[in-house]
Backbone bond lengths (Angstrom), bond angles and torsions (degrees), N, CA, C in turn:
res aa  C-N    CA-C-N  psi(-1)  N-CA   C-N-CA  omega(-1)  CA-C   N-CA-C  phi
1 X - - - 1.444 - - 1.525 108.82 -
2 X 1.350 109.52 131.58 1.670 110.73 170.62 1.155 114.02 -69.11
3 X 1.546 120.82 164.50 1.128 117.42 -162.98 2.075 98.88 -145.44
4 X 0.856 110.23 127.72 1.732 116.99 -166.55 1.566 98.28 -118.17
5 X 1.514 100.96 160.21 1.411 125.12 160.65 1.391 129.28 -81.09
6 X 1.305 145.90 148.06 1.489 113.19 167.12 1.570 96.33 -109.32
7 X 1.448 104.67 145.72 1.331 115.78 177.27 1.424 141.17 -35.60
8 X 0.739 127.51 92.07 1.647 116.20 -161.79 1.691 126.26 -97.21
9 X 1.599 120.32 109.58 1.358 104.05 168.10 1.463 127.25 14.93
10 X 1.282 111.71 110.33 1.567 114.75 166.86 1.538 110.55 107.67
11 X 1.443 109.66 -138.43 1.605 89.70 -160.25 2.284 80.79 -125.35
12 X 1.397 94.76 165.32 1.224 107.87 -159.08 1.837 101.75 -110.05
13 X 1.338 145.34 142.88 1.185 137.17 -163.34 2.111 107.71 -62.43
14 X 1.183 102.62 148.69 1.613 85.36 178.73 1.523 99.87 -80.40
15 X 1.403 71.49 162.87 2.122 86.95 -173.99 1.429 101.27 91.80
16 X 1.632 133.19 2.27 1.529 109.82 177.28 1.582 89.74 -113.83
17 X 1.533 102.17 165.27 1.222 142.65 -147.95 1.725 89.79 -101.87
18 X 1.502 109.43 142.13 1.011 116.39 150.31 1.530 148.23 -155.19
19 X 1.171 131.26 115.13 1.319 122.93 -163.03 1.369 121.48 -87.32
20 X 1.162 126.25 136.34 1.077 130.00 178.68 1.395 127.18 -102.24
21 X 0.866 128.57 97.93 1.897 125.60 -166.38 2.032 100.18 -105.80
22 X 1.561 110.34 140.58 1.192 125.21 -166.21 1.234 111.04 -161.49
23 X 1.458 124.89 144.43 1.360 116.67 152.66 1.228 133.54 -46.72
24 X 1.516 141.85 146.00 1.130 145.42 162.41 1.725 103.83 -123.17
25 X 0.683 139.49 103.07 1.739 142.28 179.23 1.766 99.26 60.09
26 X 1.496 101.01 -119.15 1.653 89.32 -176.83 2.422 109.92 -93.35
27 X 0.987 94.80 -6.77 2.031 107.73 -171.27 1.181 97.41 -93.87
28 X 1.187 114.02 142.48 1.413 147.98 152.05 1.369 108.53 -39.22
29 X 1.108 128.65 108.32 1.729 126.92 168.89 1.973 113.10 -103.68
30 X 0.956 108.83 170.14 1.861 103.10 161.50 2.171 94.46 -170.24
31 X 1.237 85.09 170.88 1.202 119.49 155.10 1.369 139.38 -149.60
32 X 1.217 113.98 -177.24 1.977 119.50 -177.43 1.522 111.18 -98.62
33 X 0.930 124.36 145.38 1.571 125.59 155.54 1.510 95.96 -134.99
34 X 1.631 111.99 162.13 1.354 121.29 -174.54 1.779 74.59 -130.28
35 X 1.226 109.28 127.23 1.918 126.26 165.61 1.382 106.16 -75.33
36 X 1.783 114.16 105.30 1.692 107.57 151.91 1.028 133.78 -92.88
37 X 1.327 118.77 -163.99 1.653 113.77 -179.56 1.600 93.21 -89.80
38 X 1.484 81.40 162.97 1.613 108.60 -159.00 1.691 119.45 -52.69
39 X 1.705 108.91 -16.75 1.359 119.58 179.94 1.568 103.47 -94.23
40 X 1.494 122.24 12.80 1.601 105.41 -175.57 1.304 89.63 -158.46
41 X 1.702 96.95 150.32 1.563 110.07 -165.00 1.920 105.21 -78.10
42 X 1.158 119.14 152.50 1.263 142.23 162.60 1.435 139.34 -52.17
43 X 0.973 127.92 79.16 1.351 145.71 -158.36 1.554 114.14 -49.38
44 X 1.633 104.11 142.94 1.360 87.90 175.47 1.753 110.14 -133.83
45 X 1.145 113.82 167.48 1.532 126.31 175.40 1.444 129.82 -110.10
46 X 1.281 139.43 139.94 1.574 78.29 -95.13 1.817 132.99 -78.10
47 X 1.391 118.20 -137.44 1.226 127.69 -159.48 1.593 89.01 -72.56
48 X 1.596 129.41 -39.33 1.282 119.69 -132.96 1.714 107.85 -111.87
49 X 1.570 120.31 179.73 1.241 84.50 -169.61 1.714 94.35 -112.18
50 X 1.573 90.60 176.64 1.737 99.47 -164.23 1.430 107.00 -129.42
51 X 1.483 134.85 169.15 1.408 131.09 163.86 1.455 105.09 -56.51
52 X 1.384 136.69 153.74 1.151 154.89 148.16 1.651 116.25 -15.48
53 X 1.574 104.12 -51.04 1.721 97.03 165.25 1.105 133.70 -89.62
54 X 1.221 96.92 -22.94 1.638 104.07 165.46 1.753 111.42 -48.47
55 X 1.167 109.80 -69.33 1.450 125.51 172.01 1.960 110.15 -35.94
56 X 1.030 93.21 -47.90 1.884 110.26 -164.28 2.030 89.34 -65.37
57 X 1.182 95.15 -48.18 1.424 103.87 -162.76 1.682 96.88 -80.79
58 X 1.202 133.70 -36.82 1.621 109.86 165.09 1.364 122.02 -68.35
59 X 1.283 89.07 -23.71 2.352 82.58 178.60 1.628 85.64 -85.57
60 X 1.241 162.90 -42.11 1.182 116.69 160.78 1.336 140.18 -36.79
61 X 1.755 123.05 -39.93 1.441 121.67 -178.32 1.337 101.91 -85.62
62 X 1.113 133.50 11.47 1.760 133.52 162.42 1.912 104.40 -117.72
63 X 1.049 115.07 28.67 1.720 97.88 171.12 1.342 116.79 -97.43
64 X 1.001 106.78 -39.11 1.612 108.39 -177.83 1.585 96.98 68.32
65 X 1.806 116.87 -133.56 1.208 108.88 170.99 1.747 115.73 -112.73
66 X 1.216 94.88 67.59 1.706 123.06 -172.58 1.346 110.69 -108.12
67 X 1.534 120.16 119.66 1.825 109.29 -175.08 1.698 97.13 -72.05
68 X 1.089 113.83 176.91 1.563 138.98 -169.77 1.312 97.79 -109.73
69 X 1.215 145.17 124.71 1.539 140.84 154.90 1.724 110.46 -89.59
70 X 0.537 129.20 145.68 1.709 122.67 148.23 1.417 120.21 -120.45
71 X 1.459 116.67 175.08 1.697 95.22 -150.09 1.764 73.13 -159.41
72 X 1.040 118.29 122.00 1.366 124.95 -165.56 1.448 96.40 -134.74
73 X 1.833 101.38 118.61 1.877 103.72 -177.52 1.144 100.88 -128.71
74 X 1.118 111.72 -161.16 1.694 122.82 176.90 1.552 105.65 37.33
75 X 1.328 132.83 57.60 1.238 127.85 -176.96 1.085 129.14 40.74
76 X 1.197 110.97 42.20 1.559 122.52 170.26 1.257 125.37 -74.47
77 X 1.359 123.20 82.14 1.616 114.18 155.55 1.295 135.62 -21.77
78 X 1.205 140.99 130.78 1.573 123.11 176.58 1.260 89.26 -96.47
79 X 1.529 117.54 162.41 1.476 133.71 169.16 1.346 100.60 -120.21
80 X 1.593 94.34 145.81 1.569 119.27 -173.05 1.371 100.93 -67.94
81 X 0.871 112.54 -41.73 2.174 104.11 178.53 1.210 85.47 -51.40
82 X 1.078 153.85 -116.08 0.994 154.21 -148.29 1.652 128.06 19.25
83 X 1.467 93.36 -52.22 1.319 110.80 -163.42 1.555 120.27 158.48
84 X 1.215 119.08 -149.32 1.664 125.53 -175.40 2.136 88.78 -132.54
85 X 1.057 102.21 97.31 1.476 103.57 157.20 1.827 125.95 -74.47
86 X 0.944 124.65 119.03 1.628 128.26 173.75 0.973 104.64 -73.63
87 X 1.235 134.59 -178.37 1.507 131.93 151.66 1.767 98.80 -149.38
């Protein structure tokens, strides 16, 4: 089972991963960002949005040894399939 961060206030180390999960009408959407340093913009995976694992499962094939954040808004529940959330 994967195991994630939950997002925390403030700014996140560069080089970590982050997913973003949100409403889009009534479904669960997310995306990737890759965190840079503070002089260069923040990468993304891609532009569009995806189911929750879809998303979970590309910031796995981009972590390398990079923690995962997830960043859960709009009243987003996380689900235990998912994974193991920290907080």
């Amino acid at each position: 089972m994967h195991e994630y961060v939950s997002y925390p206030a403030g700014a996140v180390p560069a080089g970590s991963l982050v997913v973003k999960l949100y409403r889009s009408g009534n479904k669960i959407r997310g995306y990737v960002r890759k965190v840079a340093d503070m002089d260069q913009d923040d990468t993304l995976f891609p532009g569009e949005e995806m189911e929750p694992e879809a998303a979970l499962k590309l910031a796995e094939t981009h972590r390398g040894n990079a923690p995962i954040f997830v960043d859960l808004v709009e009243d987003v529940a996380w689900d235990p399939s998912w994974g193991r959330l920290r907080h």
